[in-house]
Z-matrix of the N, CA and C atoms (Angstrom, degrees):
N
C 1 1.467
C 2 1.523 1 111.94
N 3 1.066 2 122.21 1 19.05
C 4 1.819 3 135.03 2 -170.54
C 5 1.497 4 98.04 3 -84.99
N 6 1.292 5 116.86 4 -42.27
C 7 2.059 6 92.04 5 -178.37
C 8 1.421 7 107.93 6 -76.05
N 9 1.568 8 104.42 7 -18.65
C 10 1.607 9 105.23 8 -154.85
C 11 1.535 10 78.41 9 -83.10
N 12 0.762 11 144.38 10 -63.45
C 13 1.819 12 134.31 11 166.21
C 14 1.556 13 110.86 12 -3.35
N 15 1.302 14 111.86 13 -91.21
C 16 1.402 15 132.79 14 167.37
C 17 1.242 16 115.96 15 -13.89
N 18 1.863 17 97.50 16 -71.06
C 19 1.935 18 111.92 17 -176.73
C 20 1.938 19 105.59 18 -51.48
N 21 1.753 20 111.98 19 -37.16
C 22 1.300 21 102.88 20 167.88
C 23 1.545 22 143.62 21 -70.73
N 24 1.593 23 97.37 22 -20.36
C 25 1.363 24 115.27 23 172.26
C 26 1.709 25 106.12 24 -69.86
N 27 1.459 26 114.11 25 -58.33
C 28 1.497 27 102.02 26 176.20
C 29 1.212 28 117.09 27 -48.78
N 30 1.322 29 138.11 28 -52.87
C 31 1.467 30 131.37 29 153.95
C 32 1.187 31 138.32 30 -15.23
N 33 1.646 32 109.31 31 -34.41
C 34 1.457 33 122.53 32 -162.15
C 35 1.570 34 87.65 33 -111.54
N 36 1.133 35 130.38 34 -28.95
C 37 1.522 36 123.26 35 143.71
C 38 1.458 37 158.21 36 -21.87
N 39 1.776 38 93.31 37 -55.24
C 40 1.149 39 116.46 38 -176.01
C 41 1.890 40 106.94 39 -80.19
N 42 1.450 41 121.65 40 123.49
C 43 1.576 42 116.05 41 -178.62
C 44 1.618 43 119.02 42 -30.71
N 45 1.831 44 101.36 43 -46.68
C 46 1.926 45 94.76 44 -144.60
C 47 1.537 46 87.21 45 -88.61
N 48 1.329 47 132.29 46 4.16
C 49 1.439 48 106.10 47 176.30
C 50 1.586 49 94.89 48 -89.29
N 51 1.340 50 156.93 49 116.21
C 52 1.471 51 165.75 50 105.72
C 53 1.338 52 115.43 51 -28.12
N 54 1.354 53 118.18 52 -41.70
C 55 1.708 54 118.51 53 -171.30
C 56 1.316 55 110.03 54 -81.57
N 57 1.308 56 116.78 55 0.03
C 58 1.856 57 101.87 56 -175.12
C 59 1.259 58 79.71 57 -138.75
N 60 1.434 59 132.52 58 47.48
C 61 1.423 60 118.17 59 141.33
C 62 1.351 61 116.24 60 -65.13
N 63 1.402 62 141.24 61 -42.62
C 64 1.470 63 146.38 62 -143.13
C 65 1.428 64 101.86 63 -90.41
N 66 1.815 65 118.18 64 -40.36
C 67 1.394 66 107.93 65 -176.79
C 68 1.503 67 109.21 66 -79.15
N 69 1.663 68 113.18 67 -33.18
C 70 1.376 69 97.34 68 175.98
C 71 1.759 70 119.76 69 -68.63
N 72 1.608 71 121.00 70 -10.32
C 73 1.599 72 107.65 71 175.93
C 74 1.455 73 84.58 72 -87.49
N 75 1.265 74 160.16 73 -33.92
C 76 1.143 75 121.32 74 -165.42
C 77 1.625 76 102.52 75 -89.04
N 78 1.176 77 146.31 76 -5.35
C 79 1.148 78 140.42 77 137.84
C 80 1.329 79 122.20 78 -38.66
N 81 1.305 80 104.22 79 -40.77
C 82 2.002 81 88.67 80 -168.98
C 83 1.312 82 104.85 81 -91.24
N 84 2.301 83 120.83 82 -8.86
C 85 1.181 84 99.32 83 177.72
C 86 1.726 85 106.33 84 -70.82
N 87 1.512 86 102.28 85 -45.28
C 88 1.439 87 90.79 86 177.91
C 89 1.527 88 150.80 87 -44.08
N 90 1.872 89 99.33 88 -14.14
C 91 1.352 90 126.33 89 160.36
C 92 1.587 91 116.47 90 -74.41
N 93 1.560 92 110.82 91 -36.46
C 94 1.207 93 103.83 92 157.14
C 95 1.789 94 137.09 93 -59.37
N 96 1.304 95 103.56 94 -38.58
C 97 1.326 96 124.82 95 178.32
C 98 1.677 97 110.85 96 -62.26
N 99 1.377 98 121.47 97 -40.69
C 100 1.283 99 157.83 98 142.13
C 101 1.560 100 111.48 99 -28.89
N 102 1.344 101 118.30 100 -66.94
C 103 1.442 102 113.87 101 157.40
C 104 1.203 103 117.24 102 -71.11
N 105 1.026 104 153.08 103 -32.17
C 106 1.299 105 155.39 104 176.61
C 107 1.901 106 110.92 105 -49.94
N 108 1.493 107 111.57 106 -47.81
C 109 1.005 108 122.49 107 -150.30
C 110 1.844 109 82.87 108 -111.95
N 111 1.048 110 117.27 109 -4.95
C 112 1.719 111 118.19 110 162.73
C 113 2.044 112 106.38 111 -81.60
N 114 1.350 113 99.77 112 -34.48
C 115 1.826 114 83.62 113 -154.35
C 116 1.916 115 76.21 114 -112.32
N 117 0.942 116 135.21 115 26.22
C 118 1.310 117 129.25 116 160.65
C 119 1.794 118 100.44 117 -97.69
N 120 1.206 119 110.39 118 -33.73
C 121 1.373 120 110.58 119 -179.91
C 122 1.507 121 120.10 120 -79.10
N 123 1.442 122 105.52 121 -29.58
C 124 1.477 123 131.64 122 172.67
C 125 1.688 124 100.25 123 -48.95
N 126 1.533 125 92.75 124 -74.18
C 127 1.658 126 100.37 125 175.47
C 128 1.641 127 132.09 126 -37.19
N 129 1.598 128 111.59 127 -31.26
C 130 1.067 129 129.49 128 172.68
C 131 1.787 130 112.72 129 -73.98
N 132 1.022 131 83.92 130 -76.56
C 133 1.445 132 82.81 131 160.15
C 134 1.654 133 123.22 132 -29.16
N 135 0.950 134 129.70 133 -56.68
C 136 1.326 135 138.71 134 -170.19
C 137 1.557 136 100.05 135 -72.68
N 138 1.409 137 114.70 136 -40.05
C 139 1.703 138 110.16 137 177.35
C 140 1.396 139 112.47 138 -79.09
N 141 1.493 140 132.28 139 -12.17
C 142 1.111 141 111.93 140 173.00
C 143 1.136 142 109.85 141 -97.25
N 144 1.331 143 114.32 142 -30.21
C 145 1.445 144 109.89 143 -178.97
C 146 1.729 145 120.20 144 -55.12
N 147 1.229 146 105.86 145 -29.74
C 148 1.832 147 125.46 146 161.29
C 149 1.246 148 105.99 147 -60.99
N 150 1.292 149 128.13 148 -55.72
C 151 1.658 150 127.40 149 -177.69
C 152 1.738 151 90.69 150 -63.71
N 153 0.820 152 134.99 151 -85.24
C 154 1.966 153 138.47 152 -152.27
C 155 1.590 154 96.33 153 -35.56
N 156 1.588 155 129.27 154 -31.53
C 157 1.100 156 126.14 155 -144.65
C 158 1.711 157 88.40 156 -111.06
N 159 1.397 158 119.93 157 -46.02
C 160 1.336 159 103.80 158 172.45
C 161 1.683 160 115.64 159 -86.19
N 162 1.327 161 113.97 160 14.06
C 163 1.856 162 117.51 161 153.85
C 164 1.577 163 98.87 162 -68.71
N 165 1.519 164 93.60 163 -63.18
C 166 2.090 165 100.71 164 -166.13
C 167 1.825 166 103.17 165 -36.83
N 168 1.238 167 111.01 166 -72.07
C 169 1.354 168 130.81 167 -169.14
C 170 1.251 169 92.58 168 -34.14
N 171 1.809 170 131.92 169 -67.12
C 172 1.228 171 123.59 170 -160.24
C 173 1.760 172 136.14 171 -72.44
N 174 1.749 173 95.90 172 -11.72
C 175 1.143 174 133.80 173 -177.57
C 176 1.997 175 95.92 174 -80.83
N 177 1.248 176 106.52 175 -39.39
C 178 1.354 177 93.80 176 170.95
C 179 1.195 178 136.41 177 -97.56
């Protein structure tokens, strides 16, 4: 759903459209929420993957 994001942001861009201001801000919060819940997982990822690797190391 990432261009269809985009294709709505230019929309919410352009002056003479006024009526789809409201769905495109609650679209981009949900893109925010969306990133949020992308680099929170990112982060996780990255800490376990540090823990598995300093288990291995200590295991040997």
């Amino acid at each position: 759903s990432w261009p269809r994001w985009l294709g709505e942001r230019e929309v919410w861009a352009s002056p003479n459209s006024r009526g789809n201001r409201p769905a495109a801000e609650r679209y981009s919060s949900t893109a925010k929420t969306l990133n949020l819940v992308a680099l929170i997982l990112g982060v996780l990822a990255i800490i376990s993957s540090v823990v598995i690797i300093a288990v291995s190391l200590a295991l040997y």
